[in-house]
N, C-alpha and C positions, 0 to 999 in steps of 0.2 A: 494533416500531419499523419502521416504510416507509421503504423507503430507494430513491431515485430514482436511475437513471444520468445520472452527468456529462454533459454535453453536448461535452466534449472527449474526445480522445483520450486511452488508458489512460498511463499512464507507463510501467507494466513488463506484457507478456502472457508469460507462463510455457509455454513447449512444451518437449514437453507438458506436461502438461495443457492449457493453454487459461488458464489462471485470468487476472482481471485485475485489476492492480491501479493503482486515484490517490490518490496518498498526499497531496496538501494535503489532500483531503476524507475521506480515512480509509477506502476504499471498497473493496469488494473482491467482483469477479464472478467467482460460480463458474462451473467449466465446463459447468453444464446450464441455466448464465441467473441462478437466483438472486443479487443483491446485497445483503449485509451490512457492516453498520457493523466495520471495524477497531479493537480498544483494543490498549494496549501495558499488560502488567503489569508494574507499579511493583515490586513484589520480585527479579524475575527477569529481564527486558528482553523475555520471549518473546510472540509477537503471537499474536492468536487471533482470530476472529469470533465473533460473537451469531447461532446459531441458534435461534431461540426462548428458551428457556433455559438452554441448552446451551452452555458457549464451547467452541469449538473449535479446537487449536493448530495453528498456519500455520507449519510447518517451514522453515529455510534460508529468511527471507524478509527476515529482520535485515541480513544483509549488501545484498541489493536495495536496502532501504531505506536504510541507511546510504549508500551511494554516488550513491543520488542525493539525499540530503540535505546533505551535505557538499561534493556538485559545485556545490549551486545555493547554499549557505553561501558557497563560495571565489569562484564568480564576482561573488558580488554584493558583497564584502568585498574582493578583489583586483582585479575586475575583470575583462575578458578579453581577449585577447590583438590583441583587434581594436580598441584603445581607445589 
């Protein structure tokens, strides 16, 4: 699977490492350039990338995800404080 980088900015960069992650598109750049497609496993909640055929578990990156899924949930559902 080819996977292209966003033309935005990452949401979360991880130092170190480097790694980056945008999570509307699911995308996730290692620290030596290559980009791979993000899946979430449905059993377990743990994220992993597709290296060829290989998945790979992306450690502590649940919680990343969770806060800024649930900041951009509440703002757009409560609103924000500038409103």
């Amino acid at each position: 699977m080819e996977i292209t980088r966003p033309t935005r900015y990452p949401d979360l960069i991880l130092n170190p490492p480097g790694h980056a992650f945008w999570w509307p598109e699911m995308v996730f750049m290692h620290v030596y350039g290559h980009f791979y497609p993000i899946e979430i496993d449905q059993e377990d909640g743990t994220f992993y990338y597709l290296s060829g055929d290989k998945r790979v578990k992306l450690y502590n990156i649940k919680t990343h995800y969770d806060r800024w899924f649930y900041e951009v949930f509440e703002s757009k559902v409560l609103g924000s404080s500038d409103d």
